[in-house]
C-alpha positions as CSV (number, residue, x, y, z in Angstrom):
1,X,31.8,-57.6,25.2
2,X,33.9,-57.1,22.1
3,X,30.9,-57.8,20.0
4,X,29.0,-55.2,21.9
5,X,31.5,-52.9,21.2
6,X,31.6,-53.3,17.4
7,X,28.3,-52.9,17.5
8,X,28.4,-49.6,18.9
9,X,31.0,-48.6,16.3
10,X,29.0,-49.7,13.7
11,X,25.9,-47.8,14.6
12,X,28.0,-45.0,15.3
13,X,29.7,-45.5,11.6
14,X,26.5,-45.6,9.9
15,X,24.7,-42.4,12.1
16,X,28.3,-40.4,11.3
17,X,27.8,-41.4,7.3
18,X,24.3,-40.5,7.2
19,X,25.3,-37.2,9.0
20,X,27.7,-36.5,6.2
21,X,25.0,-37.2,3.9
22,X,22.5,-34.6,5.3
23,X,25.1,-32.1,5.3
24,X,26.2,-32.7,2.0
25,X,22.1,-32.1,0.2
26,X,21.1,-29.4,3.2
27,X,21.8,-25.9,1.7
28,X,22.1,-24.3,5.0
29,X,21.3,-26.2,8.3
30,X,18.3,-26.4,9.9
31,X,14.9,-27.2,8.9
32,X,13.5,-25.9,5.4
33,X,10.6,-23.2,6.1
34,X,7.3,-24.9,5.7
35,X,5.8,-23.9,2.2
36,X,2.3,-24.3,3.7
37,X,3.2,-21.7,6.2
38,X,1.0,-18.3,5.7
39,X,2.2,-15.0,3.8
40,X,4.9,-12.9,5.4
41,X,7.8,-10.3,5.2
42,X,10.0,-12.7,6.8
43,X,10.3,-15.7,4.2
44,X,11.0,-16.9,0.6
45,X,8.2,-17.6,-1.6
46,X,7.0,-18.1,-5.1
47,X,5.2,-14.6,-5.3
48,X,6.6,-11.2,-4.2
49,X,4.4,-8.7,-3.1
50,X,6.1,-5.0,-2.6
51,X,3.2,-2.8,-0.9
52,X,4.1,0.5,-2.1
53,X,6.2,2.0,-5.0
54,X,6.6,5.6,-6.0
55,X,8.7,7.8,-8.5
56,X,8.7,11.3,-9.8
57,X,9.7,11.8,-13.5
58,X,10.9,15.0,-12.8
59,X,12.6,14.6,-8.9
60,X,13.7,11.1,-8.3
61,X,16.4,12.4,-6.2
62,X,13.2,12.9,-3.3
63,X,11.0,10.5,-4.2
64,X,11.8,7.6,-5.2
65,X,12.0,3.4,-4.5
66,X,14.9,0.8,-4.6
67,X,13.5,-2.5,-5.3
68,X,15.9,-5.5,-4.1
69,X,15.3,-9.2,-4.9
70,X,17.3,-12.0,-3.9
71,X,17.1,-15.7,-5.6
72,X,18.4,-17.6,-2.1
73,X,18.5,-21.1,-4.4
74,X,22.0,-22.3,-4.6
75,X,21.7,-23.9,-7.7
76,X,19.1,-22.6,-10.0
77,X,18.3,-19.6,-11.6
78,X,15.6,-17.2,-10.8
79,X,13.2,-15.7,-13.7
80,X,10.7,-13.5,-12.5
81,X,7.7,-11.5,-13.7
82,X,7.1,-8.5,-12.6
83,X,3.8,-6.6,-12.9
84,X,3.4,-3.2,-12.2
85,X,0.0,-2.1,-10.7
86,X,-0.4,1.8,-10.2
87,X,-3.0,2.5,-8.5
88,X,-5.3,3.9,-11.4
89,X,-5.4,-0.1,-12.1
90,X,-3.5,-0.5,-14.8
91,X,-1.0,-2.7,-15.1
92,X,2.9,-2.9,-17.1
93,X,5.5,-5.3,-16.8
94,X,9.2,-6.9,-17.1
95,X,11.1,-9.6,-16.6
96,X,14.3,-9.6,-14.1
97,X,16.4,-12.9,-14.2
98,X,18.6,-13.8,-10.8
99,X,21.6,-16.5,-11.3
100,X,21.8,-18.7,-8.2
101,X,22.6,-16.8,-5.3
102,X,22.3,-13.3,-7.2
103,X,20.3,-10.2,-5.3
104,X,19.6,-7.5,-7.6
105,X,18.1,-4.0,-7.1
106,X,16.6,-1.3,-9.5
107,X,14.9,2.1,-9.3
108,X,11.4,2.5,-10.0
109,X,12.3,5.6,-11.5
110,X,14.2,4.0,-14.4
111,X,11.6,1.2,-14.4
112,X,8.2,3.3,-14.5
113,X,8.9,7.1,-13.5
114,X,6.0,9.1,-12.3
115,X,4.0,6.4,-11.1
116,X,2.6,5.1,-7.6
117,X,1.3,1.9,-6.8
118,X,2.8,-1.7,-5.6
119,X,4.8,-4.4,-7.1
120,X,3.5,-8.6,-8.0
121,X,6.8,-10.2,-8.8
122,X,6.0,-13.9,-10.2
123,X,8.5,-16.6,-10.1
124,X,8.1,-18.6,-14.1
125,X,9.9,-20.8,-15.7
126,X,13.0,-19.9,-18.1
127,X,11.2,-21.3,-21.0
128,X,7.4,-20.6,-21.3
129,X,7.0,-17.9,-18.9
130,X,4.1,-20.1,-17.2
131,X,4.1,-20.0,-12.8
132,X,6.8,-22.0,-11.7
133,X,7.1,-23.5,-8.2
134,X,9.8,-21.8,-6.8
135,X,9.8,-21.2,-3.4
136,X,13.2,-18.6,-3.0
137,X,12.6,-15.6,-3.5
138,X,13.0,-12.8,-1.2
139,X,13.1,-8.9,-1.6
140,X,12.3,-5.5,0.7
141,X,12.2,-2.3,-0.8
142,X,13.5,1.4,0.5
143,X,11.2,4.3,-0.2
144,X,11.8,7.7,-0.1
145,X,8.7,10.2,-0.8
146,X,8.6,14.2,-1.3
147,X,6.6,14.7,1.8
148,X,9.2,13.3,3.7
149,X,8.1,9.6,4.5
150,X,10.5,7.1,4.1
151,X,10.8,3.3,5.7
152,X,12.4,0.1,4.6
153,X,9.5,-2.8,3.6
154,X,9.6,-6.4,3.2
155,X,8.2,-8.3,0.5
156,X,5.4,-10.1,1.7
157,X,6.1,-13.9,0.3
158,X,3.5,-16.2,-0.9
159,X,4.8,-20.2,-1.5
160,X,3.3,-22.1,-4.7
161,X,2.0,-25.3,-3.1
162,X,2.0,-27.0,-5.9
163,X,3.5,-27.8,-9.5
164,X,0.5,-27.6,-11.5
165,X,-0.4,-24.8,-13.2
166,X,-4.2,-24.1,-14.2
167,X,-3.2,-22.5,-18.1
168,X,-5.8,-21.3,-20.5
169,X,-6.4,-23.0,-23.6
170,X,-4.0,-21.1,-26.0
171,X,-1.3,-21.1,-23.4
172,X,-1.4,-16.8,-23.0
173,X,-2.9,-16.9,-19.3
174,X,-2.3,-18.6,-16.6
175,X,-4.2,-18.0,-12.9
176,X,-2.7,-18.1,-9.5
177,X,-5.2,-18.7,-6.9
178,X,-4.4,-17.9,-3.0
179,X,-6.3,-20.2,-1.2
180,X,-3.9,-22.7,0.8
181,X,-4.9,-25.6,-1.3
182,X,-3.1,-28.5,-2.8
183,X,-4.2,-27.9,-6.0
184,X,-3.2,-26.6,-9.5
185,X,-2.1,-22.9,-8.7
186,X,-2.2,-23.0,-5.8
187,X,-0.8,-20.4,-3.2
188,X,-0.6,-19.2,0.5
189,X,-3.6,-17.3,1.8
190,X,-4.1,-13.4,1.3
191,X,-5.1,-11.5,4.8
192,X,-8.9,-10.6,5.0
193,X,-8.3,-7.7,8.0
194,X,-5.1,-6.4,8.7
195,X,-4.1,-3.9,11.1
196,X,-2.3,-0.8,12.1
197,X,-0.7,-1.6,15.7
198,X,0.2,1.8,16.7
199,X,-1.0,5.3,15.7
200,X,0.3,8.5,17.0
201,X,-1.1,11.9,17.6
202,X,-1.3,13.4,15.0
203,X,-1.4,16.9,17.2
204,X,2.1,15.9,18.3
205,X,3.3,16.2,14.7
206,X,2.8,12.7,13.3
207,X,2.0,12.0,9.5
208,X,0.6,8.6,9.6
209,X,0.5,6.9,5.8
210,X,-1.7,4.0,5.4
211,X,-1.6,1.8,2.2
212,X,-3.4,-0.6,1.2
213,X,-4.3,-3.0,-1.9
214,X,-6.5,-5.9,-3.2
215,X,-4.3,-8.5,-4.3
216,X,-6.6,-10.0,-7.2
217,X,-7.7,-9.0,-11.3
218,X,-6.4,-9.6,-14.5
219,X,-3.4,-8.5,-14.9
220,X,-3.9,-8.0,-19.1
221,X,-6.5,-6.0,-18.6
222,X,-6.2,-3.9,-14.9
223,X,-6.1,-5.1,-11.3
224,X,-9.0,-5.7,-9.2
225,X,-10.0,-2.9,-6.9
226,X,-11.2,-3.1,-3.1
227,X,-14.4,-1.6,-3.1
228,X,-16.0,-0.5,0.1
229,X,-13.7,-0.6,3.4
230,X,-15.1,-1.0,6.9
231,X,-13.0,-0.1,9.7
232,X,-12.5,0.1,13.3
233,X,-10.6,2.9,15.2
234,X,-9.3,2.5,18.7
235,X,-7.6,4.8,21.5
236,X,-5.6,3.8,24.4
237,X,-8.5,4.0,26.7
238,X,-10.0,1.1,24.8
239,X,-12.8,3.3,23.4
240,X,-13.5,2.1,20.2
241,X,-15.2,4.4,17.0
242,X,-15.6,2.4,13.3
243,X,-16.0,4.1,10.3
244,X,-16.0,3.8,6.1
245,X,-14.4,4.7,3.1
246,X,-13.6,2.8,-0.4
247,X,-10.6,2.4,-2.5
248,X,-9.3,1.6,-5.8
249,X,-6.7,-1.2,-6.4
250,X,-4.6,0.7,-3.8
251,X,-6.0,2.9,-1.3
252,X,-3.8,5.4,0.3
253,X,-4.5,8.2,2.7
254,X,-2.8,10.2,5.5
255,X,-5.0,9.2,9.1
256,X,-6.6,13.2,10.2
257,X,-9.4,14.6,10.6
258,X,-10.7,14.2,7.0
259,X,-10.0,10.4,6.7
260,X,-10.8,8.3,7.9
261,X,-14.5,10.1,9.1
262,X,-15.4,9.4,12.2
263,X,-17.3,11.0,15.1
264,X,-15.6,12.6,16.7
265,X,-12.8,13.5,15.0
266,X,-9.6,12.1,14.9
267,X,-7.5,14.5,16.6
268,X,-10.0,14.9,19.1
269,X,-10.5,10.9,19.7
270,X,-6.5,10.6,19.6
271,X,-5.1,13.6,21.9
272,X,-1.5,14.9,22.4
273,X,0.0,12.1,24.0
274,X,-1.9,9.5,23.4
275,X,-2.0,7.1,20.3
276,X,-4.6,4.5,19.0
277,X,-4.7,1.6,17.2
278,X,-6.9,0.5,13.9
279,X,-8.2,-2.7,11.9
280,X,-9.8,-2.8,7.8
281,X,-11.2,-5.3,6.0
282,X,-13.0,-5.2,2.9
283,X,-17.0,-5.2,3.3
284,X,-16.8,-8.4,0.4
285,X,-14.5,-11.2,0.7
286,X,-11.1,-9.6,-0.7
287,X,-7.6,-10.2,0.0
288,X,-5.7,-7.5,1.2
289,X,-1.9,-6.4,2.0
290,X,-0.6,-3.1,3.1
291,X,1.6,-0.8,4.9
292,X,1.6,2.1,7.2
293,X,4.4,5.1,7.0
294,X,4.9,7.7,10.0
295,X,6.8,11.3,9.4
296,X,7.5,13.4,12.1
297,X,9.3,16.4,11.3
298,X,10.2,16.9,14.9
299,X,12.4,13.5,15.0
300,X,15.6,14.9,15.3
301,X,14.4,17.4,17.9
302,X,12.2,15.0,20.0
303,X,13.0,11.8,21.8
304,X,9.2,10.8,21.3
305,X,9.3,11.4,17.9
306,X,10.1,8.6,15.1
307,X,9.9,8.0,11.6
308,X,9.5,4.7,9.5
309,X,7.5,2.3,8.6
310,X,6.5,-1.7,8.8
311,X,3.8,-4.0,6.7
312,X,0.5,-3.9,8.3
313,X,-0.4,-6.8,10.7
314,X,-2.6,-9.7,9.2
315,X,-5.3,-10.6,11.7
316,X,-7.5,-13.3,9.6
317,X,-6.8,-14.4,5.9
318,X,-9.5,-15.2,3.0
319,X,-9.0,-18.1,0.6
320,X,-11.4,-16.1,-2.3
321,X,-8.0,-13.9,-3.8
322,X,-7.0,-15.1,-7.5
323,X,-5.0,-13.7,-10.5
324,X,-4.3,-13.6,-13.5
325,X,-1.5,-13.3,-15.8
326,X,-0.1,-13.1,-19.1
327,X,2.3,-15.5,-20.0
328,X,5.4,-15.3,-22.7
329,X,9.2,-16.4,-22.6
330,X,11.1,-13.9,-20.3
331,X,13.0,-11.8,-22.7
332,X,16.2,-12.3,-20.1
């Protein structure tokens, strides 16, 4: 009996000491978010994708976008490259570098005024600049625009899955390549179609932004554009209509009766008091991310009338989206 006893204590020792132990490495409890798990607004990653940026040179106070990133590592510090991609294609950039635990936020008006497009922020290492695999960072963004849009947008996060880097010979370029692999530069999956879950009337006042961009290019020399868009319109009936269009390396338009084209139109398909739902994908293999942005100037007058905003839904991803970027020493 008494050596039964001690060895209950003793297991019970040993499981209370390795206990302790967990606690003492975890940085917060639970179980660490898988790295392999796909892209989304709702964990830390490597890569920051912010869908949509805008600010005027001349009126920042009505349009304009706070950018907030936080480094959620405990005990490193965060340097990130950010890349700029308007949607004319061309690309700038900057470096922003996060202590342990530090958020920071900036306006894209003091950053690059007069400009619209979204936002690749790439975690690299403090001393090259190449892709470094660091899997916590997180950001969202507030946006405000002139025609009275405005919603709150997470970054989507991508994970590196890996350490390795694939670097050109000369050490100036490096290339991130989202296909889910194991391999050097290797990163989570960009969606193939996404979709827009819920479209209002736009006879009952609604405004109905959509956003989208190809996540892919050169970054020295432009981003990659999405070429020719197929997509598929539904109502609430379950009657379905598709249609076409193309776009740059961001494609924005307002959903009426001009875009996208479909027979019929739009505000005829989608009544007063009905709404309707909508999925794109690129007619080549492209990786894609975007957004959608409602105004309704009724809101305040109307209990069926909302404003905001939310990323677009990812129904299937493609493993053919890769970049590539300059790299140098963060200045930092």
């Amino acid at each position: 009996m008494q050596t039964s006893r001690k060895l209950t204590y003793l297991v019970l020792a040993i499981f209370a000491l390795a206990m302790m132990s967990m606690t003492a490495l975890a940085a917060d409890p639970g179980l660490p978010y898988p790295e392999e798990s796909e892209v989304s607004d709702q964990k830390a990653g490597s890569v920051l994708v912010y869908n949509f940026y805008s600010s005027s040179a001349t009126a920042s106070n009505t349009e304009n976008t706070r950018i907030n990133i936080t480094n959620t590592n405990i005990y490193s510090a965060a340097f990130v490259h950010l890349f700029f991609v308007a949607d004319s294609c061309t690309v700038a950039d900057a470096h922003i570098c996060l202590t342990a635990n530090q958020t920071a936020s900036f306006l894209t008006s003091d950053f690059d005024p007069g400009f619209r497009g979204y936002i690749v922020a790439v975690a690299v290492d403090g001393v090259n600049g190449a892709p470094t695999r660091f899997n916590y960072l997180i950001g969202d963004e507030y946006i405000k625009l002139a025609s009275g849009h405005s919603a709150n947008l997470g970054a989507e996060a991508f994970s590196k899955l890996t350490d390795v880097n694939v670097i050109s010979t000369d050490g100036s370029l490096a290339a991130l390549f989202f296909d889910g692999l194991l391999l050097a530069g290797s990163y989570n999956r960009v969606p193939r179609v996404l979709a827009s879950d819920n479209i209002p009337s736009r006879v009952d006042g609604n405004d109905t932004l959509i956003i989208l961009n190809r996540i892919g290019g050169n970054y020295t020399t432009g981003g990659a554009s999405i070429g020719s868009i197929f997509g598929l319109l539904y109502d609430d009936a379950e009657n379905v209509l598709s249609f076409t269009t193309n776009g740059g390396c961001q494609k924005r338009f307002s959903i009426s009766n001009t875009e996208p084209r479909t027979v019929p139109r739009f505000e005829t398909f989608i009544p007063s008091g009905r709404s309707g739902w909508m999925k794109l994908w690129g007619a080549s293999d492209v990786g894609i991310l975007g957004a959608q942005i409602n105004f309704n100037a009724n809101a305040a007058a109307q209990a069926n009338a909302f404003n905001g905003g939310h990323n677009l839904h990812k129904l299937t991803l493609s493993a053919a989206a890769n970049v590539v970027v300059p790299v140098y020493p963060p200045s930092c």
